[in-house]
C-alpha positions in Angstrom: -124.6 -8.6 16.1 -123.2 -5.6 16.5 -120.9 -3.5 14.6 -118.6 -3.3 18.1 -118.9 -7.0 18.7 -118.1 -7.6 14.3 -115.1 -6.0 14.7 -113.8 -8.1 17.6 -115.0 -10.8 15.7 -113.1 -9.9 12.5 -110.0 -8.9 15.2 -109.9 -13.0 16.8 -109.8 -14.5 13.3 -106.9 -12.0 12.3 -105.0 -13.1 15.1 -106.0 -16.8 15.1 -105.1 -16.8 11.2 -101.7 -15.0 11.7 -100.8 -17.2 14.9 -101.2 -20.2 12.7 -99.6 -18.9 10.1 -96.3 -18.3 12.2 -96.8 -21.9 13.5 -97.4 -23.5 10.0 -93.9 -21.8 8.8 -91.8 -23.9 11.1 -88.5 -23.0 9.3 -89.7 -19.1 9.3 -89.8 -18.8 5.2 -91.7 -16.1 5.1 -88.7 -14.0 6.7 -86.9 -13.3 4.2 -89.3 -13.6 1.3 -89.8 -10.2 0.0 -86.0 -9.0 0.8 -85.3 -12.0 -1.6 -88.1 -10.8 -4.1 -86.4 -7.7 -4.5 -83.3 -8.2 -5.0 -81.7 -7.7 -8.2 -79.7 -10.4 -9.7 -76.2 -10.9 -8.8 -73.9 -8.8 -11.6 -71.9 -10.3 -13.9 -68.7 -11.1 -11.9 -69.9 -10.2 -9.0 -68.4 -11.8 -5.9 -71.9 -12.1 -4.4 -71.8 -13.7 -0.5 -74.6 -15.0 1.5 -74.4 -15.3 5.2 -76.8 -18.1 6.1 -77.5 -18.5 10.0 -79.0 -17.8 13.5 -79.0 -15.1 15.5 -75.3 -14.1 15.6 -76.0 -13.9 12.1 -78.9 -11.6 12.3 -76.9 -9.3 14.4 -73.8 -9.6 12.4 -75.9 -8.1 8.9 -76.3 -4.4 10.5 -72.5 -3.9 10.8 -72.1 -5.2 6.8 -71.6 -1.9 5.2 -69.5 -0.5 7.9 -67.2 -3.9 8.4 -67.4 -4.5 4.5 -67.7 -1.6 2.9 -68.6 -1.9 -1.1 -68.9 -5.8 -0.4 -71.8 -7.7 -1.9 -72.6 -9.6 1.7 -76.3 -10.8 2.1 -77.2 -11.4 5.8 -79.9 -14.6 5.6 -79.7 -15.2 9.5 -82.7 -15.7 12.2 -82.7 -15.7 15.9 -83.3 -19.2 17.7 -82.8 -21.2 14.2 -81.0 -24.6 14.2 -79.7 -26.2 11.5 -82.8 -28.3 10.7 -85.3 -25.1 9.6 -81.5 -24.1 8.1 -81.7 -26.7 5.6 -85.3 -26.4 4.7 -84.9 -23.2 4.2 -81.3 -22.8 2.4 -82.6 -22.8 -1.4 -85.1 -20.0 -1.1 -82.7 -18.0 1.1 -78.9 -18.7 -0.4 -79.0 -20.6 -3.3 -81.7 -18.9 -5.5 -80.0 -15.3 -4.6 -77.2 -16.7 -6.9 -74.1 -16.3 -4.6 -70.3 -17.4 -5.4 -69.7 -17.8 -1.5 -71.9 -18.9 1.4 -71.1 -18.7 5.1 -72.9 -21.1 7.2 -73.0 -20.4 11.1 -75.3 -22.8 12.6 -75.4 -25.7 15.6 -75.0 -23.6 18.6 -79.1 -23.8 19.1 -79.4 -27.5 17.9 -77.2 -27.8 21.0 -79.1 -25.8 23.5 -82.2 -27.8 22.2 -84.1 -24.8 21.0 -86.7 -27.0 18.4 -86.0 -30.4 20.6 -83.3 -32.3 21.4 -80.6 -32.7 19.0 -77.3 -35.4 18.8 -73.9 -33.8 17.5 -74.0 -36.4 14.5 -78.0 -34.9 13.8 -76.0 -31.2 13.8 -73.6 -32.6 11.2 -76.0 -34.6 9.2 -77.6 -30.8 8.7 -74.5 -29.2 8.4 -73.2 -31.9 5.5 -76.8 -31.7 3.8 -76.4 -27.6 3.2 -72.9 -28.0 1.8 -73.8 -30.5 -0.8 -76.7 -28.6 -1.9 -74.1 -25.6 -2.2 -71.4 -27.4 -4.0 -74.2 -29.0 -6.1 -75.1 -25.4 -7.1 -71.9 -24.2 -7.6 -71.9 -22.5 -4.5 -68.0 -22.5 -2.7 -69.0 -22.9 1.1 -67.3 -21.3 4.1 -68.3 -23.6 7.1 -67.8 -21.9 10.4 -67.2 -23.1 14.0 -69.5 -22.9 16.0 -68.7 -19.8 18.8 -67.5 -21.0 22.5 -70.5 -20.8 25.2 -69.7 -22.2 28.7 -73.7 -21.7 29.2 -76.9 -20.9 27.8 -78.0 -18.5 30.0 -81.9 -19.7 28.9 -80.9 -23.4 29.0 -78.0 -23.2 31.4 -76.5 -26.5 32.8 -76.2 -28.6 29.4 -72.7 -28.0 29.6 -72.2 -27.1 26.2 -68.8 -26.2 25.8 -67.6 -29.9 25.4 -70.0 -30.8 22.8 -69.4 -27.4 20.4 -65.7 -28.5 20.5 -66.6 -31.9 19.4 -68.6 -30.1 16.7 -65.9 -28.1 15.4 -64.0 -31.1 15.1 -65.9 -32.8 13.0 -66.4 -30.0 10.8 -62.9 -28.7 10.4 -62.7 -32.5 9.3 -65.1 -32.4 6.8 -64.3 -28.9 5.2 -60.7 -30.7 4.2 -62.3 -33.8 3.4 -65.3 -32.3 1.1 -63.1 -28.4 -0.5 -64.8 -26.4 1.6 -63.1 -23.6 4.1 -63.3 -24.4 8.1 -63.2 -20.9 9.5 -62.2 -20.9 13.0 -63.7 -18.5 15.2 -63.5 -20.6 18.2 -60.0 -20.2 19.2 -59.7 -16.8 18.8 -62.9 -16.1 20.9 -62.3 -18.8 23.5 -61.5 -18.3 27.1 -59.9 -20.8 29.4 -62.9 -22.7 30.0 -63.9 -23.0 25.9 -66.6 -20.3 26.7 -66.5 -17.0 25.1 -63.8 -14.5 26.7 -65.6 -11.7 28.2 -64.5 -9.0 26.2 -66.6 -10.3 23.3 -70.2 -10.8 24.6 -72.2 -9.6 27.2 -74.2 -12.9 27.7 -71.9 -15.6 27.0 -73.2 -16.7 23.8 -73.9 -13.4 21.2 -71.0 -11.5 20.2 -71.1 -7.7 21.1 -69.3 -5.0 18.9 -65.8 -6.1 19.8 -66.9 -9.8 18.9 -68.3 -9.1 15.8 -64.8 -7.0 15.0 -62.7 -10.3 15.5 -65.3 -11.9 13.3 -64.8 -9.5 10.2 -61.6 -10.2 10.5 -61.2 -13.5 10.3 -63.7 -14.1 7.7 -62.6 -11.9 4.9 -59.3 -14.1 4.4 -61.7 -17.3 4.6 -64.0 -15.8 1.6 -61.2 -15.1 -0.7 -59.7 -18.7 0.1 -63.1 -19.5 -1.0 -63.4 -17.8 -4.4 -59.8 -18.9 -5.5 -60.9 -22.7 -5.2 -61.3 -24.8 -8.0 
């Protein structure tokens, strides 16, 4: 053999490994692992928050020390997650960072069927199973609404809008039922047809600059409603 063809060799069993590697780690662990690693422990009376989500989440992080500046706010969010590889990945990624708050974002991909289909009572099942494990940590738990889409512009005609106000429902429901905070971004976001008003996304689904502004805002007074419960 030689030493051209060993190197392609070596080359296809680097990218075989790594290919099953990324398809072994369903719930994407390995995301976040060394951010995690590094990160010093939360201060004595510190107000530590972790944001725990999909991809609205992952684009919300960036704006952090501009929108919060000084704040302790951890971004923990992935593109294209749904709340399943949330819950199986919610102790390495919030409670083992050793917040007082989480924020959970999460249902609006269970609902587009991103990892299979997905019932709303499967979306709240998940949703329920990551605020127990918080409370059970001590963790106070922000639950947020789920944002308005009228269509997934890579799954459209699911008609989704329907089914995330169902959601929202449920879960402003269970926040009162269970102490945690229901944050409502839906309503201020919504147009007249429960999909998100232009002016805050330029797809329908992800918030843009202006979007993620409204969001800052309404989640600050949600956090220290948080901290101040019992």
């Amino acid at each position: 053999m030689t030493s051209a063809s060993l190197a392609l060799l070596m080359l296809a069993a680097a990218t075989h490994l790594a290919a099953q590697s990324e398809a072994t780690d369903w719930a994407n662990l390995g995301r976040y692992r060394a951010a995690n690693a590094n990160l010093p422990e939360a201060a004595r009376g510190e107000a530590r928050v972790v944001f725990m989500g999909n991809s609205i989440t992952e684009g919300w992080a960036p704006l952090f020390p501009a929108q919060f500046p000084g704040k302790p706010y951890i971004g923990r969010g992935i593109g294209g997650q749904t709340t399943p590889q949330m819950v199986l990945r919610f102790h390495q990624d919030v409670i083992a960072l050793g917040p007082k708050v989480v924020v959970i974002l999460g249902g609006t991909n269970d609902i587009a069927g991103n990892t299979g289909p997905s019932t709303i009572e499967m979306i709240e099942d998940n949703l329920a199973a990551m605020t127990e494990m918080a409370e059970a940590n001590g963790i106070r738990v922000v639950l947020c609404s789920v944002l308005p889409v009228y269509d997934y512009p890579w799954r459209p005609g699911l008609e989704p809008a329907p089914k995330i106000v169902a959601l929202n429902t449920w879960m402003r429901e269970y926040a009162e039922a269970h102490g945690a905070v229901y944050l409502d971004f839906h309503s201020a976001m919504a147009d007249g047809r429960q999909g998100m008003r232009g002016e805050y996304s330029e797809d329908g689904v992800h918030p843009n600059a202006a979007g993620y502004a409204v969001m800052a805002r309404l989640v600050e007074p949600a956090i220290v409603e948080a901290l101040g419960m019992p």
